[in-house]
Every structure is written in structure tokens, then in C-alpha cells.
C-alpha positions in Angstrom: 6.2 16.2 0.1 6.4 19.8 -0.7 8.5 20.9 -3.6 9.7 25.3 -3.8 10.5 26.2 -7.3 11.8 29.8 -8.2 10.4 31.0 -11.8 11.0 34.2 -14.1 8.2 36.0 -15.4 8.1 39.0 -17.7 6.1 41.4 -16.4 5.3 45.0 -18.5 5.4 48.6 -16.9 2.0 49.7 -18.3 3.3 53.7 -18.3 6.5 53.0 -19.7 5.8 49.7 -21.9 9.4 48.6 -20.0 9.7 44.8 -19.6 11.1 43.3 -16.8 11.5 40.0 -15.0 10.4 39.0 -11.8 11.3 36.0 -9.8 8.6 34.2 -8.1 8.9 31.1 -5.5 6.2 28.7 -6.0 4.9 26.3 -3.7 3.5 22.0 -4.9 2.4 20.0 -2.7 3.0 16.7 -4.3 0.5 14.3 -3.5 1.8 10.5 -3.4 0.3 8.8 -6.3 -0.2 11.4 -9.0 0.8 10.1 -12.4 2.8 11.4 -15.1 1.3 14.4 -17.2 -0.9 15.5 -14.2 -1.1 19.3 -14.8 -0.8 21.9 -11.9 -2.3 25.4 -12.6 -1.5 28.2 -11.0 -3.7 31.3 -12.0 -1.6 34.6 -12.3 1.7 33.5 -11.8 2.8 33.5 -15.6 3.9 36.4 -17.8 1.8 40.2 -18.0 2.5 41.8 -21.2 0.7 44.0 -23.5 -1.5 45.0 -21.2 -3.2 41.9 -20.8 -3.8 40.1 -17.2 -0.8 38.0 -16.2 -1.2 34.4 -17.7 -1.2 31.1 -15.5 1.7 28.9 -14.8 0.9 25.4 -15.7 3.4 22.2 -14.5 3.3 19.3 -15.9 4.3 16.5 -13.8 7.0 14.2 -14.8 7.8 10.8 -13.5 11.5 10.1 -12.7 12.7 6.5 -12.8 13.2 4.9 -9.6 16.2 2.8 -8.7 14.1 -0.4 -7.4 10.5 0.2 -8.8 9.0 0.4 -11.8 5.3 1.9 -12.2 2.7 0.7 -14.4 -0.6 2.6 -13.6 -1.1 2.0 -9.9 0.9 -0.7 -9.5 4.4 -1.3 -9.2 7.0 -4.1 -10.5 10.3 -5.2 -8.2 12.0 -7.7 -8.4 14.2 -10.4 -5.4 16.9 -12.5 -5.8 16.4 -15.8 -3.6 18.8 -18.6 -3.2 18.4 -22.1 -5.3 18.3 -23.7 -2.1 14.7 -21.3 -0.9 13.7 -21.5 -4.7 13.6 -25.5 -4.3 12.4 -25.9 -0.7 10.5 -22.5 -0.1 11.1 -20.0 2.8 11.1 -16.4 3.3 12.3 -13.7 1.4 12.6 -9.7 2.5 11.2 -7.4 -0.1 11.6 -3.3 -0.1 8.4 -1.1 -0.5 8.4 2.1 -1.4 7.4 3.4 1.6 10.9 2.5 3.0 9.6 -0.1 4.9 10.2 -4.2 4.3 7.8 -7.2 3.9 8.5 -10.5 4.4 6.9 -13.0 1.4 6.8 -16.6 1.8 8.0 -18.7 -1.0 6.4 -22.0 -2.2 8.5 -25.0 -2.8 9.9 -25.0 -6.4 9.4 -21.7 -7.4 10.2 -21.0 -11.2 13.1 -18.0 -11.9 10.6 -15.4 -13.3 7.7 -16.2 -11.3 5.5 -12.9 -10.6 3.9 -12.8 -7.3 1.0 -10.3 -6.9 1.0 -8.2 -3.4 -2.5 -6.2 -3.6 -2.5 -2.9 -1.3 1.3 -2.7 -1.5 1.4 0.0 -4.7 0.7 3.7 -5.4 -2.1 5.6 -3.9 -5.4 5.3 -6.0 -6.6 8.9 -6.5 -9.9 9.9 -4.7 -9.5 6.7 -2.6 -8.1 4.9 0.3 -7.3 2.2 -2.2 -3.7 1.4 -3.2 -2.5 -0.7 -6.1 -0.7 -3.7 -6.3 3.4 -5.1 -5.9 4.1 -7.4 -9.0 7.5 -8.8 -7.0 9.9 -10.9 -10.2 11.6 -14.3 -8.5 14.9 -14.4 -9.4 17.1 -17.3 -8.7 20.9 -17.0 -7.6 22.6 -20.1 -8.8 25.3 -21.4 -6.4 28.8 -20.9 -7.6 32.2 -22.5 -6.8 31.2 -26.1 -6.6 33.5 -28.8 -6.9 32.9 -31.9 -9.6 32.1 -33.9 -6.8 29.0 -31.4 -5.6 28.4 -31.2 -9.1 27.8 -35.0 -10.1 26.0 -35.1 -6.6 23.4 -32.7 -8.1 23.1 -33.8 -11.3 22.2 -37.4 -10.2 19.9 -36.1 -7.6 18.3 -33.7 -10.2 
């Protein structure tokens, strides 16, 4: 993904000593998998005052939350709501990556709400390899609602 940003710098007349600004459109090429405070240097891009060369432009990268993930290191956390009745009996649930794409997990009879279930090659990029981290997916388990006292009293004698 590229990303343009337009920056100011103050650059000095050397005959006059007259400081002006200058407006600059800088081009990152964001690599998938950087991490947060990765520094980006462009030499010559920053201010040129007092007769000195023009400085370099250094970004810092920032990581923005994410409305599904949550990164730790390489990996990333998510988490999928499954019905009591797969929770109990297993099945299939459909979990989102982050490339956009889904994958289908299978779920083992009598899972426990808040069980963590490592997918490996399913995180961010690895730097410097063709490695990827892993998907911690969270089980969470939707309770049935609306039942009668009847359905009720049938579950709690069978449980």
C-alpha cells in the first residue's frame, strides 16, 4: 500500500537570509508487517536554514487499532462467537483474516467459552522472511435466549 503525504519545510534564501516554506509530496511504501516505532528516513527532505544542508525527514510509524484484530508482535488475537449448541457438540465456525479473506475452524466437542485456539501462518508478515505469525482466535459462547420453563427444566435435568 502506498501512502502520499504533503509536508512544509522551511527553506532559507542564502542571498537574502529570507525564510520560506515549501510544500513537498512524499511517497511510503508501507510494507505489510512493519511494527510500531519503525522509522522511515528520508535524506534532504527536512528544513535548510542557516546555511546548513537541508536536514532529513524521519516518520515514525504508528499502529492504528483495528476493529477486529489485535496485534501482539507477529501475531494477532480475534475473537468468534459460536452457538451453545456447536460449543457442546462441535462443528464449524467462519473466522475473518486480515487479509479479507475467511477460514473455516473446526470445533471440538465441549469447547470451553474462552478457549484460545492457535492458527500458525495466519498473522503478520515476519520481516526478512516468508514466515507469518500466528491467529490466537477467543471462543465465545452465545447462550440461547427465550426459552420457556419447560425447555429450561429439560436442560437442567439433562445437564
Amino acid at each position: 500500500m502506498q501512502k502520499k503525504l504533503k509536508v512544509t519545510r522551511r527553506v532559507q534564501n542564502p542571498s537574502t537570509g529570507q525564510i520560506s516554506n515549501e510544500q513537498k509530496l512524499v511517497e511510503i511504501d508501507v510494507q505489510p508487517g512493519w511494527k510500531e516505532g519503525t522509522k522511515l528516513t528520508f535524506p534532504g527532505y527536512g528544513d535548510e536554514v542557516n546555511g546548513k544542508p537541508a536536514q532529513n525527514l524521519v516518520f515514525v510509524i504508528k499502529q492504528k487499532p483495528h476493529a477486529t484484530f489485535t496485534r501482539l508482535g507477529d501475531d494477532l488475537e480475534c475473537e468468534v462467537t459460536i452457538p451453545l449448541k456447536t460449543a457442546m457438540f462441535g462443528g464449524v465456525a467462519t473466522v475473518s483474516l486480515i487479509t479479507g479473506r475467511s477460514q473455516n475452524i473446526q470445533i471440538r466437542p465441549i469447547m470451553q467459552p474462552g478457549t484460545v485456539l492457535t492458527l500458525p501462518g495466519l498473522g503478520m508478515p515476519i520481516k526478512g522472511t516468508a514466515n507469518k505469525g500466528s491467529l490466537k482466535v477467543k471462543i465465545n459462547v452465545k447462550l440461547p435466549t427465550g426459552l420457556s420453563a419447560n425447555q429450561l427444566t429439560g436442560l437442567r435435568q439433562i445437564l
